[in-house]
N, C-alpha and C positions, 0 to 999 in steps of 0.2 A: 367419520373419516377426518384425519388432522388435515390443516392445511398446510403445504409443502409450498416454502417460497423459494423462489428463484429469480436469479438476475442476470441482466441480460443488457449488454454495454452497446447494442446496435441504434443506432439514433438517426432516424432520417425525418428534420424537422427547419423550421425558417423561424427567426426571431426577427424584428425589425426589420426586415428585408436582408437580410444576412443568413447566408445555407450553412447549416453544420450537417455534415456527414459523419459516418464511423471511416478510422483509414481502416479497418479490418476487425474481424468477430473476435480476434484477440485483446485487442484493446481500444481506444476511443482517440478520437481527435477532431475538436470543431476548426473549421475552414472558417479565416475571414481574413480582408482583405492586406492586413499588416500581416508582421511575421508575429509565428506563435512561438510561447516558450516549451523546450520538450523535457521531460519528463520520463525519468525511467524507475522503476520500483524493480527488484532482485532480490530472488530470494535465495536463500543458502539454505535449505532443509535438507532432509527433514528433522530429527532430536537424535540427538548420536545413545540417548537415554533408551526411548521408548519408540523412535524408527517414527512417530506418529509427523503428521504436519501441524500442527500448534501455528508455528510461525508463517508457513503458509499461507492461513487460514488468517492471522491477523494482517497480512501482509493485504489480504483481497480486503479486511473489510476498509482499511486505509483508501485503497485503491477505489473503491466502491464510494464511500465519499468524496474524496476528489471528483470523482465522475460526476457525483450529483451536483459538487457546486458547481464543477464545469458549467454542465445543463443548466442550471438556476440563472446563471450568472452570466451566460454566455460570455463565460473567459479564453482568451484567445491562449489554451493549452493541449497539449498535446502529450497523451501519455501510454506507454505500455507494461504489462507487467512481465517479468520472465523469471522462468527456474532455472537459475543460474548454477546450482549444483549440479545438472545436465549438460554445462558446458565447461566442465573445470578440466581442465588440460588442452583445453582449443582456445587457445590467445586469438588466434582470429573472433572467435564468437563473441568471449570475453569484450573485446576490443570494438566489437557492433554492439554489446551490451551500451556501451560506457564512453565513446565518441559522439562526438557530433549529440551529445543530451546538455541541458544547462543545467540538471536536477538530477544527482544518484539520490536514492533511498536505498540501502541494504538491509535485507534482516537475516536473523538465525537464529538457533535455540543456546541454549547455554551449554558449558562442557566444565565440567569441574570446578565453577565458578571464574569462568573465561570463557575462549572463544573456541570453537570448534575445529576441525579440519579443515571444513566446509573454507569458514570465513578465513582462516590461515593463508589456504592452497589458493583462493581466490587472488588474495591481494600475490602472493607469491607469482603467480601467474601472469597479474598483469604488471609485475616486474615493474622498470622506470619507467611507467608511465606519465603522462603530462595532463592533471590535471587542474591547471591553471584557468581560473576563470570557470569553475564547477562548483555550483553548491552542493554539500552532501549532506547526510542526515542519516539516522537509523533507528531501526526497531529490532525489539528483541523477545522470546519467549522464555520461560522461566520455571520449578519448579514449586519455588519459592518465592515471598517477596525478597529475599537478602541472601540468593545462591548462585549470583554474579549475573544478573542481566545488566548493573550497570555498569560493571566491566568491559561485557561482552560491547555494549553500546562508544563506550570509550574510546577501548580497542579497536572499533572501526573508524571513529572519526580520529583518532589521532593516525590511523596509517592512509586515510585519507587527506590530512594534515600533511602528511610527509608526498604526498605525492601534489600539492600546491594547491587543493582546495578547499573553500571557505566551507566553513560547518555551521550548522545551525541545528538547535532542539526547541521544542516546545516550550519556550523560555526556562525554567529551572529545570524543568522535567525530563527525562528521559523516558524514550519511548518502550517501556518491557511493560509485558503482560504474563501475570502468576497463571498455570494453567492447574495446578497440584497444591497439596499440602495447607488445602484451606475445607473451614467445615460447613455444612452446610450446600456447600456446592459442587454440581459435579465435577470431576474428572476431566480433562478438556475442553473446559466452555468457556465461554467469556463474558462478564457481567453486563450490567446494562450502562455502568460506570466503564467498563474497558470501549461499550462503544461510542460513547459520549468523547470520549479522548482519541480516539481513531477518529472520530468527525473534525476536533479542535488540531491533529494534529495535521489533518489533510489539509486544513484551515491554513496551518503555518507554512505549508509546502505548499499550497499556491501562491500564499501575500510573495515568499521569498521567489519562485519562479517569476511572478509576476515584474520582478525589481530585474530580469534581464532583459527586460524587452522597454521596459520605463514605461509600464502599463500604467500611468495615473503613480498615483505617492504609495509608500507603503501604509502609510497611514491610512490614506482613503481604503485602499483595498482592505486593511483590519479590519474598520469601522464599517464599510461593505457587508464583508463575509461573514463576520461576529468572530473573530478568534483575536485574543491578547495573549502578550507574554506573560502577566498578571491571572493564569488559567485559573487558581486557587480564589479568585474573589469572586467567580462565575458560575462554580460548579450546581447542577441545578440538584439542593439539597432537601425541597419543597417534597411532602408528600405527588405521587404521581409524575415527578418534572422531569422521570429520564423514561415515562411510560413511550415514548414514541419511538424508541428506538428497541422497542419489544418485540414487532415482526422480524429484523434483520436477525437481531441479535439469535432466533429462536432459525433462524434460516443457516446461521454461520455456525452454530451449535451441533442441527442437525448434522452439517456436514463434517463433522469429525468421523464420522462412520466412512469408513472406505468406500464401503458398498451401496451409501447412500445415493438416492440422486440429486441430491443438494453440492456433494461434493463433487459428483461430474459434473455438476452447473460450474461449480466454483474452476476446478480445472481445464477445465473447455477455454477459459478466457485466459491461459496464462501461458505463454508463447514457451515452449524447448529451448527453442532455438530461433535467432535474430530472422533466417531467413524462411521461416517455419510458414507456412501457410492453412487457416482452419480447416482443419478436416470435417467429412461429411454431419457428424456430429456435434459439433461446434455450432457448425450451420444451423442445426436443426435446434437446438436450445436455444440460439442466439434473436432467430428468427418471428418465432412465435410468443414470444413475450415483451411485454414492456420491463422498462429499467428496473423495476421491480414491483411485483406485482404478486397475484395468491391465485395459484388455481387450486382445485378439490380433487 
């Protein structure tokens, strides 16, 4: 029988005498005694192509790193994820998306080598918005490597650009992930290289959260978490050296299947809506597992 991994973002533990809690089964937040930096991830799915979540699905394992170096590193972050193509035509929701956060990340999948309805109606929606003093950032899915994921990526930070806040990427890199039109691999999945860059880039969206609260230098926090804007001098290109990210990878893969229960795992953690509360099954995946772990 394979083994079936799952993750589970509920955390009730003490590090140096400091209490981190979960603020809810949706997403994570450690308590400590200063103020934390928040954090919000949005996703625009699902592929106006193939209806799949591709981007969803790279958007959790983003999320899913951030959470571990949270844990690791007891960083005073604060983060949740939401399907934001579930609230497109409610500015109020929009507007709980996207206030009162110091960190948007947005993703979506490609549309004709640009940006989709999804990410259009979004920014459309939340109209002159004000965000001044917002770092933003983005991810993208793709069917190709050169069929406009780094348009789509563009296209978000420059209309996040227009509405007054500072962008930032994974130093040269933009964040898209190919899920098609390669050999050897399958359909949907993500390599052990796509999750190596979802680690570094979750890397870069804490060091930059961390710079609103003037958690220590950004420097320190780099040299801390291991992520550089320099990602190409790092890549581990060693026989074996991305084997550790071989359970996730094979956990985020399964859950391309609708019907999976990797994918209910994955979905269970990713909020509708702002003032959404986990339902009984949320609960119940959330509860019984650690951050992540393998049952049989």
């Amino acid at each position: 029988m394979h083994k079936s991994f799952l993750v589970s973002l509920v955390l009730i533990f003490s590090i140096s005498g400091m209490r981190a809690i979960a603020a809810d089964d949706s997403g994570f937040e450690v308590a400590y005694p200063s103020k934390k930096a928040i954090i919000s991830l949005i996703s625009l799915a699902p592929s106006p192509y193939t209806n799949t979540h591709d981007s969803m699905r790279a958007g959790y394992g983003i999320f899913y790193f951030l959470h571990k170096l949270t844990q690791e590193h007891t960083l005073p972050l604060s983060a949740k994820y939401y399907d934001g193509a579930l609230a497109l035509g409610d500015v109020v929701a929009l507007e709980a998306m996207t206030n009162n956060h110091d960190v948007l990340i947005i993703g979506a999948s490609v549309w004709s080598q640009g940006s989709t309805r999804y990410t259009r109606q979004f920014f459309e929606d939340i109209g002159a918005g004000d965000w001044l003093g917002k770092s933003v950032s983005a991810w993208a899915t793709a069917g190709g490597q050169h069929t406009g994921g780094s348009v789509l990526v563009a296209d978000t930070l420059r209309s996040a650009m227009g509405l007054g806040a500072r962008v930032f990427s994974l130093g040269q890199k933009y964040m898209v992930f190919s899920t098609d039109e390669r050999i050897g691999i399958t359909d949907h999945h993500f390599t052990l290289l796509d999750m190596w860059f979802m680690q570094q880039f979750a890397c870069a969206i804490a060091v930059e959260a961390l710079t609103h609260i003037a958690y220590k230098t950004a420097e320190e926090n780099t040299s801390t978490l291991g992520c550089y804007p320099h990602y190409y001098t790092r890549i581990p290109k060693a026989a074996g050296g991305l084997d550790e990210f071989a359970p996730f990878a094979d956990f985020l893969n399964r859950a391309s299947n609708p019907a999976s229960e990797e994918w209910r795992s994955v979905r269970a953690h990713i909020s509708n809506h702002p003032s959404e509360q986990c339902d009984a099954n949320c609960a119940s995946a959330a509860t019984h597992l650690q951050p992540f772990s393998a049952t049989h």
